[in-house]
C-alpha positions as CSV (number, residue, x, y, z in Angstrom):
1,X,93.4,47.5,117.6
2,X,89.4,46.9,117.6
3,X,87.0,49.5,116.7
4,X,86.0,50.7,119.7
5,X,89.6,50.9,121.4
6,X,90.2,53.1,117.8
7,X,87.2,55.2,118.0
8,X,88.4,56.1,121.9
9,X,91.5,56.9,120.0
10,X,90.1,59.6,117.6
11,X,87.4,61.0,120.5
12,X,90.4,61.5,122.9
13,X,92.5,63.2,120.0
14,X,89.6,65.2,118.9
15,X,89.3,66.7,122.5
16,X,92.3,67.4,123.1
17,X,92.8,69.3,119.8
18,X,89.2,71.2,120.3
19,X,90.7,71.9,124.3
20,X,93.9,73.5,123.1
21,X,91.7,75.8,120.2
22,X,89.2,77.0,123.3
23,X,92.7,77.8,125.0
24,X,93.9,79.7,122.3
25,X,90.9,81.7,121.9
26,X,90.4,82.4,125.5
27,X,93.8,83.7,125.8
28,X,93.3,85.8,123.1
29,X,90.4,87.2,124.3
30,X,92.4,88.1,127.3
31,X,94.5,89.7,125.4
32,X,92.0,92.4,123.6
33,X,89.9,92.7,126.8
34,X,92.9,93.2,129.4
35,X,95.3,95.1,126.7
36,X,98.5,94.4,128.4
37,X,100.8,96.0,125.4
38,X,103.8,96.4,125.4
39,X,105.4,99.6,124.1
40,X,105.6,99.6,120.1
41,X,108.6,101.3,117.7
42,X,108.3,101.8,114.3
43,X,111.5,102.3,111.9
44,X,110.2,103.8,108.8
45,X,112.6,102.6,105.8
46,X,115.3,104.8,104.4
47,X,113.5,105.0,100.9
48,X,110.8,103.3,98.5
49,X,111.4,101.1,95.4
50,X,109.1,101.9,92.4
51,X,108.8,99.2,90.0
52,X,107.0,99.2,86.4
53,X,106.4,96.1,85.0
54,X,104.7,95.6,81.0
55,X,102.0,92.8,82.6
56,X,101.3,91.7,86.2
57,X,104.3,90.0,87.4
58,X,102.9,87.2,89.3
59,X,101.4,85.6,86.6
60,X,104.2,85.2,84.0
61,X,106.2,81.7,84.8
62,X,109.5,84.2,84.4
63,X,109.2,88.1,86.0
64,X,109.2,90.3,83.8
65,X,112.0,93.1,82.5
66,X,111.2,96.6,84.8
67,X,110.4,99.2,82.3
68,X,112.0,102.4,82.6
69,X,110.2,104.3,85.6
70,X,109.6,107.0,83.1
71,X,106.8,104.5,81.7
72,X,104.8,104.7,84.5
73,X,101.7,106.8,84.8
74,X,101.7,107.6,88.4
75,X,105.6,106.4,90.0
76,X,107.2,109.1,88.3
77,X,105.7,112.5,90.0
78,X,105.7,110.7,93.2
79,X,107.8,112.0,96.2
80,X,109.4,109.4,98.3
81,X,109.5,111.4,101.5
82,X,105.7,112.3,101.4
83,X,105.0,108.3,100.1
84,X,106.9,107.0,103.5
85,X,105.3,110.0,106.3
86,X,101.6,109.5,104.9
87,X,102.1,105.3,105.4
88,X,103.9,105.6,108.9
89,X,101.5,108.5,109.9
90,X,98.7,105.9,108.9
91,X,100.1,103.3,111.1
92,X,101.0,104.9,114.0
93,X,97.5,106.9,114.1
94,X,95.7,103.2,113.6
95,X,97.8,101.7,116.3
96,X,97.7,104.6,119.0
97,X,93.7,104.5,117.9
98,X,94.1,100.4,119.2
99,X,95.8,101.6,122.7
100,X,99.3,100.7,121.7
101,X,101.8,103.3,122.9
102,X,103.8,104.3,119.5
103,X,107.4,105.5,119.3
104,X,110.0,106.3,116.7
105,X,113.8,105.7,115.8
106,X,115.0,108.7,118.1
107,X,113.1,106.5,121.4
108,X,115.4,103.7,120.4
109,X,118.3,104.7,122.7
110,X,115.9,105.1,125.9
111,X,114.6,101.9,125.7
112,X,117.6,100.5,125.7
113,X,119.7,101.9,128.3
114,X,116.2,101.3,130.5
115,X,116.3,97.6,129.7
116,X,112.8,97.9,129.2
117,X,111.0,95.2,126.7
118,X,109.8,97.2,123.2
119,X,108.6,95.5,120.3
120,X,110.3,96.8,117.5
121,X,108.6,96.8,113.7
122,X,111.3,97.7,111.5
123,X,110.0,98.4,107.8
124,X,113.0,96.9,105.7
125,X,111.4,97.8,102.4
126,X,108.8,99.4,101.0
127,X,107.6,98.9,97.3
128,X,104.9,100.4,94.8
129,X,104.2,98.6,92.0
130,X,102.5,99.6,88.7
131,X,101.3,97.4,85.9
132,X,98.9,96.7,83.3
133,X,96.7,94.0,83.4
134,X,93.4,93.0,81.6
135,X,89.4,92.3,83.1
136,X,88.0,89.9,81.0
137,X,84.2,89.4,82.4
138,X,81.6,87.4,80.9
139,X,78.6,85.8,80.0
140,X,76.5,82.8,78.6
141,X,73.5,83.9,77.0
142,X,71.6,80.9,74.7
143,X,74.4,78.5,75.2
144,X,77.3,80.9,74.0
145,X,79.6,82.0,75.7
146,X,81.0,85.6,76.1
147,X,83.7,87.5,77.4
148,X,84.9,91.1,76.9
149,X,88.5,92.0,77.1
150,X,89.6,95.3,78.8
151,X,93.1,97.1,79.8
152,X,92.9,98.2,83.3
153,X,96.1,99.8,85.4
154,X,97.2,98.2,89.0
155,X,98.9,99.9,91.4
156,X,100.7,97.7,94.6
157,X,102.0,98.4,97.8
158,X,103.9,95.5,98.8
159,X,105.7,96.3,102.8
160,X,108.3,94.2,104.4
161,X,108.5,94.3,108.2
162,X,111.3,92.8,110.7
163,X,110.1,92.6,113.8
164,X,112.1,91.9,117.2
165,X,111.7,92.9,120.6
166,X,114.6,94.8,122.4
167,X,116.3,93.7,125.5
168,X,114.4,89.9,125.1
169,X,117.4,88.2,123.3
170,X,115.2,85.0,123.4
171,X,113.1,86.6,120.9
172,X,113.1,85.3,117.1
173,X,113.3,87.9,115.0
174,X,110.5,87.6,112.0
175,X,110.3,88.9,108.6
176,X,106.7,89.7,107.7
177,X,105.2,90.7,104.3
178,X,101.8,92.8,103.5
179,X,100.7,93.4,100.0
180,X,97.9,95.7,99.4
181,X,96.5,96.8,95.6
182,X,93.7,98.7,94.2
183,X,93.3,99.1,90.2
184,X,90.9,100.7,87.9
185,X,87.0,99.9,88.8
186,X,85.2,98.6,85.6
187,X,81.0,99.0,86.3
188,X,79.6,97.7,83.6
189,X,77.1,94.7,82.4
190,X,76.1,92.5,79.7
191,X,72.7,93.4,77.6
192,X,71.5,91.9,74.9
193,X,71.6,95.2,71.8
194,X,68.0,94.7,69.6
195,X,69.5,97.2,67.5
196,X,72.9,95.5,66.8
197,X,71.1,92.0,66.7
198,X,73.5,90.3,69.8
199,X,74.9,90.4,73.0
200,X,77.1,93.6,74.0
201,X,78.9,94.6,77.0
202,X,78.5,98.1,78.2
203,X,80.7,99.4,80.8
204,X,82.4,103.2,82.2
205,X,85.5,103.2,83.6
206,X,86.6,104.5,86.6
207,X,90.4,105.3,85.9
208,X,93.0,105.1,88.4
209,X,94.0,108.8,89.8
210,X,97.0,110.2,92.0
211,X,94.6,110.5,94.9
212,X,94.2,107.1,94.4
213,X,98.2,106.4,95.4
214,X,97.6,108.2,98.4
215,X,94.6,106.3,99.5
216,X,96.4,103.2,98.7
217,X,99.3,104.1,100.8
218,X,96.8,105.3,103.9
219,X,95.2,102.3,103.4
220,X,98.1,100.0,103.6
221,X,99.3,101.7,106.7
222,X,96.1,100.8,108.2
223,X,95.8,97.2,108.1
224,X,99.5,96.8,108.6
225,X,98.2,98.0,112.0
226,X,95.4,95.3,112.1
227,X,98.1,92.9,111.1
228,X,100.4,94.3,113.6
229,X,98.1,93.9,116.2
230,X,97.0,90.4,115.6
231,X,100.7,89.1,115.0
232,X,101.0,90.3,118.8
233,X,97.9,88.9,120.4
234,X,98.8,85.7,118.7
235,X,102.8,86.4,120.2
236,X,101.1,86.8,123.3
237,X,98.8,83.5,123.0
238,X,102.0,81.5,122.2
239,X,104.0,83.0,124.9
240,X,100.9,82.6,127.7
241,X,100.5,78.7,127.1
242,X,104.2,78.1,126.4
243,X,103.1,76.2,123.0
244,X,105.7,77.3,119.3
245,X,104.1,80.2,117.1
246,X,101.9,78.1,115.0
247,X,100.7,80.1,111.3
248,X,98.5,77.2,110.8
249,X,96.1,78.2,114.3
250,X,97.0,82.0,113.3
251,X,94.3,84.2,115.2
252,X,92.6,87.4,114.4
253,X,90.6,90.4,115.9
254,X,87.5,90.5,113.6
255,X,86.5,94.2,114.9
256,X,83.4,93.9,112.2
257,X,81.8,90.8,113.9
258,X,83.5,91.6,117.0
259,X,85.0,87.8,117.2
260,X,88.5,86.3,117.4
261,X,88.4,83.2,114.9
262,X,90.9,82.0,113.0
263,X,92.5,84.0,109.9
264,X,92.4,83.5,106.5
265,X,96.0,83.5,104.4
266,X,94.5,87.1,102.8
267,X,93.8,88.6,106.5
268,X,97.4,88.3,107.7
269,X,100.9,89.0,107.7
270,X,102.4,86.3,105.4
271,X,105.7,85.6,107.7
272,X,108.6,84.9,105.2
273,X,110.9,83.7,107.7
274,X,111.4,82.3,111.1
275,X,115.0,82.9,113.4
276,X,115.2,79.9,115.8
């Protein structure tokens, strides 16, 4: 093949791939502009896990023993019931707040005998985590290098959702995952200590409270909604143009910038498996 019969090649590629992206996008701006939801149902899980784990278990090559829940500075006092109504209250608010119309397990049976399409977000499981973990920031001053070790607590939420869509039997069903964390907040900076003769970090902690479980779990329900909401405009983008659910072209609302551009692994539901 000559050059120029090659460089035709790659132009004509390069079109078409830039054709079915403005596609994408203008579908999903459809989508937000037009809102044509579908009703949404959302199962809130039977209970919560609570895990305690001696270091942060994703970075030890083996997970780590759970320590006895009595360990935990937070997991212990906390009430399952209250933990699963403050996240699904979160959700459903932040979803009605989008223009979805939100139902629970008792709509289930209407739906059903109306035939009526649903989607259908199922929370399989819901887990919060707890571990200690260590900030080590630093510094080169003159050449040499510093770096200042301190114990911090991390609390996760990680959520597990399965979602389907009654009376569409085509439908895959999905298994989605959203992790959400927040840990002790370290302010602090390195100054160099005329007194002491060297370089010294100073720092105040702000410590990790049980207000702070609650705003984690309100938080979490909220962008559960966001992701909830983008998994179905990009549901609907994939159904409109007839082309497979691709996570590779995944789209997103960007409500700050008021955009829809593609989203980043951290912005989205990470989909664990896909039902042909």
């Amino acid at each position: 093949m000559s050059f120029k019969k090659y460089l035709a090649v790659v132009v004509l590629l390069v079109m078409i791939i830039f054709s079915s992206c403005i596609r994408d996008i203008q579908t999903a701006r459809k989508y937000v502009i037009d809102k044509p939801f579908k009703p949404v149902i959302i199962l809130p899980p039977a209970n919560i896990i609570k895990s305690t784990y001696p270091y942060n278990p994703d970075t030890a090559t083996e997970k780590p023993e759970k320590l006895d829940i009595t360990k935990s500075l937070f997991l212990n006092s906390i009430d399952d019931e209250a933990v699963i109504n403050s996240f699904i209250n979160s959700l459903q608010a932040r979803l009605t707040r989008y223009g979805y119309s939100v139902y629970g397990p008792g709509d289930m049976a209407e739906f059903i005998s109306k035939g009526q399409k649903v989607f259908v977000f199922s929370v399989a499981q819901l887990e919060l985590m707890e571990y200690p973990d260590t900030l080590r920031p630093n510094y080169v001053y003159n050449n040499v290098y510093y770096e200042q070790a301190i114990k911090i607590n991390t609390l996760v939420q990680n959520t597990w959702f399965e979602f389907s869509e009654l009376n569409h039997p085509d439908r895959p069903i999905n298994v989605l995952f959203s992790m959400q964390h927040t840990s002790d907040f370290i302010d602090g900076e390195y100054k160099y200590d005329w007194a002491r003769g060297g370089v010294v970090y100073e720092y105040t902690p702000f410590r990790l409270t049980e207000a702070d479980v609650q705003r984690l779990n309100e938080f979490s329900g909220q962008q559960s909604a966001q992701y909830i909401y983008d998994f179905l405009m990009n549901v609907h983008v994939s159904d409109k143009i007839s082309k497979p659910f691709n996570v590779n072209n995944y789209l997103m609302l960007d409500r700050e910038r008021r955009i829809i551009r593609r989203a980043n692994d951290d912005e989205r539901f990470f989909i664990i498996k896909l039902q042909d």
